[in-house]
Residue frames as qw, qx, qy, qz and C-alpha x, y, z in Angstrom:
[[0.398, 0.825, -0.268, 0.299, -28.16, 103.52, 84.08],
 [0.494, -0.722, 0.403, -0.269, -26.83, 102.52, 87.43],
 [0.898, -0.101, 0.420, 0.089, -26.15, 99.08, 86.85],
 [0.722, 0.670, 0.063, 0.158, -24.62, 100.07, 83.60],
 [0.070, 0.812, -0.399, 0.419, -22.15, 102.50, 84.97],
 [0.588, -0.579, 0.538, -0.171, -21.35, 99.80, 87.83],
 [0.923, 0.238, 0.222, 0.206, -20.60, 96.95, 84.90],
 [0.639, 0.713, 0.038, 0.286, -18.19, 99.32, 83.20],
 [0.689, -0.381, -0.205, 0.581, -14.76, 99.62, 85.05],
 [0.024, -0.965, -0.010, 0.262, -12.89, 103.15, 85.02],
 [0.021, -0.767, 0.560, 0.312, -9.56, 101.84, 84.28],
 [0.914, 0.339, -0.051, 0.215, -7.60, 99.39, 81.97],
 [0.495, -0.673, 0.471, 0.283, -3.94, 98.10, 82.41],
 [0.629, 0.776, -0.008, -0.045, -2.44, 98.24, 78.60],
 [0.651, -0.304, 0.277, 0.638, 1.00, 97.89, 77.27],
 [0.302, 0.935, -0.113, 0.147, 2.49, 100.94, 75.92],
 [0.262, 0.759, -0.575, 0.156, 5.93, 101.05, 74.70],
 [0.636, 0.241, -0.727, 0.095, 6.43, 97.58, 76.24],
 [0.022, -0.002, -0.691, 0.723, 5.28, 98.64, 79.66],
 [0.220, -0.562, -0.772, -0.200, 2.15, 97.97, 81.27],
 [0.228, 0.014, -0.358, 0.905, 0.29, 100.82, 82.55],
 [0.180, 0.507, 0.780, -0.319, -2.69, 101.82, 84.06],
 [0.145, -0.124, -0.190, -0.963, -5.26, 104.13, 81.86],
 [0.548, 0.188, 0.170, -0.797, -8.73, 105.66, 81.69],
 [0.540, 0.097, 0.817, 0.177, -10.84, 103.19, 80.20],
 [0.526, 0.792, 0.297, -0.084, -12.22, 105.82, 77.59],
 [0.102, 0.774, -0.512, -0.357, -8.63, 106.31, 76.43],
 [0.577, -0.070, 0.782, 0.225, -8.46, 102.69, 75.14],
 [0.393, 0.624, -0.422, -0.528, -8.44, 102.32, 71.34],
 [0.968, 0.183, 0.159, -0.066, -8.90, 98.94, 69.25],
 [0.657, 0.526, -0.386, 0.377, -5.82, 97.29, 68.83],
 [0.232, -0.592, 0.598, -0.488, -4.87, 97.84, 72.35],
 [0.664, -0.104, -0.738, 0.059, -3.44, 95.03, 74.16],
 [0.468, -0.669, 0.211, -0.537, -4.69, 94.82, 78.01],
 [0.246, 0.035, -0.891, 0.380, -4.13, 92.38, 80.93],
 [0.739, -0.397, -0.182, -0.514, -7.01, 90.70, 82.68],
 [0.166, 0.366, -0.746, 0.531, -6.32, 89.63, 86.09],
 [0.396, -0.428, -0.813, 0.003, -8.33, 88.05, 88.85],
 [0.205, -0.555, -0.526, 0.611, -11.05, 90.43, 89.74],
 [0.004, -0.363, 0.231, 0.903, -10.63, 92.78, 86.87],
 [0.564, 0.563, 0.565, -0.213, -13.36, 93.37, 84.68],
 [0.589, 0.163, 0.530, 0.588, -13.05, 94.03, 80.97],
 [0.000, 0.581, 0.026, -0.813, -12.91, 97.37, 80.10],
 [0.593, 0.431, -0.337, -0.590, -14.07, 96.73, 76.11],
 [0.916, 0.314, 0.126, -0.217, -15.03, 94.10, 73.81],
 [0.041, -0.703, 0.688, 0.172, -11.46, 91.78, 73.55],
 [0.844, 0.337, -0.367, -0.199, -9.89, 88.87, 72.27],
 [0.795, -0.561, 0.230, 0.018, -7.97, 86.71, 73.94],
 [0.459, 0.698, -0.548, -0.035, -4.21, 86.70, 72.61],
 [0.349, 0.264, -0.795, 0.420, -2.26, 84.60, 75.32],
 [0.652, -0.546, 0.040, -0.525, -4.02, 82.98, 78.80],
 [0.234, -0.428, 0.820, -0.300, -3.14, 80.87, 81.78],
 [0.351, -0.089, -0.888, -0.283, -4.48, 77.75, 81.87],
 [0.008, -0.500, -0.835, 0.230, -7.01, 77.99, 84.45],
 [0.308, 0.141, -0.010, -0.941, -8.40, 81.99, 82.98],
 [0.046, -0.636, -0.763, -0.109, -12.17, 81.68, 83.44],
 [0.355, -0.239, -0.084, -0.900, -14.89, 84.98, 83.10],
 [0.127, 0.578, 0.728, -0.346, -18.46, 85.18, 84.51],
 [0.067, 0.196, 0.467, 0.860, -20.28, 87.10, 82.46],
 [0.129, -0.591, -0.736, 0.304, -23.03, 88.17, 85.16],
 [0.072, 0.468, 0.105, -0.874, -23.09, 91.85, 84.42],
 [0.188, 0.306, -0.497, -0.790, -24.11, 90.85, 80.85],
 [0.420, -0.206, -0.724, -0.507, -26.28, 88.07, 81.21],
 [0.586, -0.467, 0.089, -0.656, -27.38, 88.04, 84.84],
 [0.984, -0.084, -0.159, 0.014, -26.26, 84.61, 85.40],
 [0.584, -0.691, 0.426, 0.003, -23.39, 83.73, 87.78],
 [0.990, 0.103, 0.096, 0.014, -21.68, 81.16, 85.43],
 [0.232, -0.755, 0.479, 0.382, -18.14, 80.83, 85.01],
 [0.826, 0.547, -0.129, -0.043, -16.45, 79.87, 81.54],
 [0.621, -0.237, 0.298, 0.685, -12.82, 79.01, 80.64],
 [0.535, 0.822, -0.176, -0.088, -11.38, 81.21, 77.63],
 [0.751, -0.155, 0.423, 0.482, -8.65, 80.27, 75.61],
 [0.225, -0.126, 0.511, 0.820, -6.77, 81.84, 72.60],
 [0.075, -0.211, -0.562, -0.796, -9.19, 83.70, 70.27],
 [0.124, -0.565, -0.807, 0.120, -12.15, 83.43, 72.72],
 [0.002, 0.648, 0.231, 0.726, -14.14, 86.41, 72.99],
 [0.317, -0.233, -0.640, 0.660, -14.41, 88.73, 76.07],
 [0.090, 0.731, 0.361, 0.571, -16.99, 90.76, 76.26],
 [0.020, 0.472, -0.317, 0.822, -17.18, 94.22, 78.60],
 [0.580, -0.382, -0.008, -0.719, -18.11, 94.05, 81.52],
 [0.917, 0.103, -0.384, -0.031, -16.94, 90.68, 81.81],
 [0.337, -0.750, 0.531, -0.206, -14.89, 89.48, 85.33],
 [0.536, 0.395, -0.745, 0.035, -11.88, 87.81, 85.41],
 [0.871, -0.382, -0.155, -0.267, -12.87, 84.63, 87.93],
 [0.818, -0.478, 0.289, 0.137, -9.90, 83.24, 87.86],
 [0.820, 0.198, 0.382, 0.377, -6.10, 83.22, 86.05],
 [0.092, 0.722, -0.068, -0.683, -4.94, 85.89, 83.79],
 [0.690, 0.365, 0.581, 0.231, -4.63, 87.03, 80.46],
 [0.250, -0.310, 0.221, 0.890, -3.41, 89.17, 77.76],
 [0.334, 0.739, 0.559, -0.171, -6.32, 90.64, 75.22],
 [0.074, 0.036, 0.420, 0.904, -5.78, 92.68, 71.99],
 [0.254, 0.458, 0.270, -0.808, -9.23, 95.24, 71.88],
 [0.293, 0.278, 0.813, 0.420, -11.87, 94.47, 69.44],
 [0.108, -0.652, -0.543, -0.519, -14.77, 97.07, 70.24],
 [0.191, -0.170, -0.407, 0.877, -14.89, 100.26, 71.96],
 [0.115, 0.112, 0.075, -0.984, -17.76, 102.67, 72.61],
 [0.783, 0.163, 0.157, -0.580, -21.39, 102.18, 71.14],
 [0.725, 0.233, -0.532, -0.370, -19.79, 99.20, 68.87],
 [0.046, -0.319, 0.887, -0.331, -19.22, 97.14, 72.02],
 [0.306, -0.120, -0.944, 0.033, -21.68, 94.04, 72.90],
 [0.002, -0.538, -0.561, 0.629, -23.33, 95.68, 76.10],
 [0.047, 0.312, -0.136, -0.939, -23.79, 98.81, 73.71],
 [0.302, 0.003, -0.805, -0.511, -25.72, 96.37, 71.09],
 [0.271, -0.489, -0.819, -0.128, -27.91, 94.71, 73.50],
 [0.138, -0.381, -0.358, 0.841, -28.70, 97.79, 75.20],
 [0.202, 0.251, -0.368, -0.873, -30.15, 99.30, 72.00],
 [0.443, -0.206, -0.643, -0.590, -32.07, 96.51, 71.01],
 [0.559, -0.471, 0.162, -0.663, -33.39, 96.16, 74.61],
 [0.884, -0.257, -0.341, -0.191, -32.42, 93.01, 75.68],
 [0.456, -0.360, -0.621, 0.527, -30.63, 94.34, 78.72],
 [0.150, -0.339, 0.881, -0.295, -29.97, 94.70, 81.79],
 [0.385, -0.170, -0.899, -0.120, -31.25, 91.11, 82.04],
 [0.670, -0.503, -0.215, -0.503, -34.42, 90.26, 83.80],
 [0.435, -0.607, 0.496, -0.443, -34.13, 89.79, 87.63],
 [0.363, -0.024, -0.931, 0.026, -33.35, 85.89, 88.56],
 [0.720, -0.397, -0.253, -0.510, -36.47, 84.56, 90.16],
 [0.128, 0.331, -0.844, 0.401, -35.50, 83.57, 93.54],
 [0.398, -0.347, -0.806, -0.268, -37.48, 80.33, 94.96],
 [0.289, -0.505, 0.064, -0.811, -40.06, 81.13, 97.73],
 [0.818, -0.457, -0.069, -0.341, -40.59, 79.58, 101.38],
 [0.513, -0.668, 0.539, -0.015, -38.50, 77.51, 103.49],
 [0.285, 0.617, -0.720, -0.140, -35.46, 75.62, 102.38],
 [0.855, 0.081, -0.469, -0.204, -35.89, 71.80, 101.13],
 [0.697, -0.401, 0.594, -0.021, -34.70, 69.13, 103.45],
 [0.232, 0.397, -0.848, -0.264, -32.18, 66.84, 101.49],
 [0.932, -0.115, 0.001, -0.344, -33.64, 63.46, 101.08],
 [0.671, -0.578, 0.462, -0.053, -32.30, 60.74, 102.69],
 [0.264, 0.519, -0.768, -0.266, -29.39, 58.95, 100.54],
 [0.895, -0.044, -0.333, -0.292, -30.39, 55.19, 99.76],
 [0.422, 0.124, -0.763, 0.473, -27.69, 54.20, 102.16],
 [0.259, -0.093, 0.511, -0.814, -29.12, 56.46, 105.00],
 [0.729, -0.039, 0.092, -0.678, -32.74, 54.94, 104.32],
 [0.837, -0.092, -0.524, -0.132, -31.42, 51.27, 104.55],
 [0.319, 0.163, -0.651, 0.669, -29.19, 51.98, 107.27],
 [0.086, -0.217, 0.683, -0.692, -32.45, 52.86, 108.93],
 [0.919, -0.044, -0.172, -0.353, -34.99, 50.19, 107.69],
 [0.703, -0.489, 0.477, -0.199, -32.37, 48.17, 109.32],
 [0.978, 0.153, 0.114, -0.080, -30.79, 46.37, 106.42],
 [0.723, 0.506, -0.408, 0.234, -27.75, 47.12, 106.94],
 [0.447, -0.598, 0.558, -0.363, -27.19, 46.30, 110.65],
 [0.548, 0.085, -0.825, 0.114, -25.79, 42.07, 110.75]]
């Protein structure tokens, strides 16, 4: 429940009446249009109306993986979901139990399984095919 309640931000920045402003994030309401910024995390399950060209997510709370995406127009955000880089404007698709997280939560396939991290001491690079002729000596004249 911890990890859940640390994926799921508190607030959302929304336009009402043409102004953006901050709310709760349990006052948000499909159809609501938000702003995703670098650092912010998605507060519900959105579309993407309008983005910069470089907006990219990670979607580590949801899948455990570190990866970053672009989105563009129509792309899906899901909750939970940090902006990496860029901004963007979002029109609400799914609040409350009908959100993504909510879905795989039920059928149990999260929070994702831990990432196996490798064990013992850290490889040595191998030597680049330059560096191993440069010291078999074939490239000294």
């Amino acid at each position: 429940m911890q990890r859940f309640q640390a994926a799921v931000p508190e607030s959302a920045t929304v336009l009402r009446e043409s102004e953006w402003v901050d709310v709760d994030a349990v006052d948000l309401a499909v159809s609501d249009v938000l702003r995703l910024r670098e650092g912010d995390i998605a507060p519900a399950d959105a579309r993407v109306l309008k983005a910069s060209r470089d907006f990219a997510v990670t979607h580590v709370a949801l899948t455990g993986e570190p990866d970053v995406s672009t989105a563009a127009r129509n792309d899906f955000v899901p909750l939970a979901a940090r902006c990496d880089r860029g901004q963007a404007k979002l029109v609400v698709i799914a609040i409350g139990d009908d959100v993504l997280l909510a879905r795989k939560i039920r059928s149990g396939d999260w929070p994702p399984p831990p990432r196996r991290r490798r064990r013992g001491p850290p490889r040595e690079a191998a030597p680049s095919v330059f560096r191993r002729r440069l010291q078999q000596g074939f490239l000294l004249t």
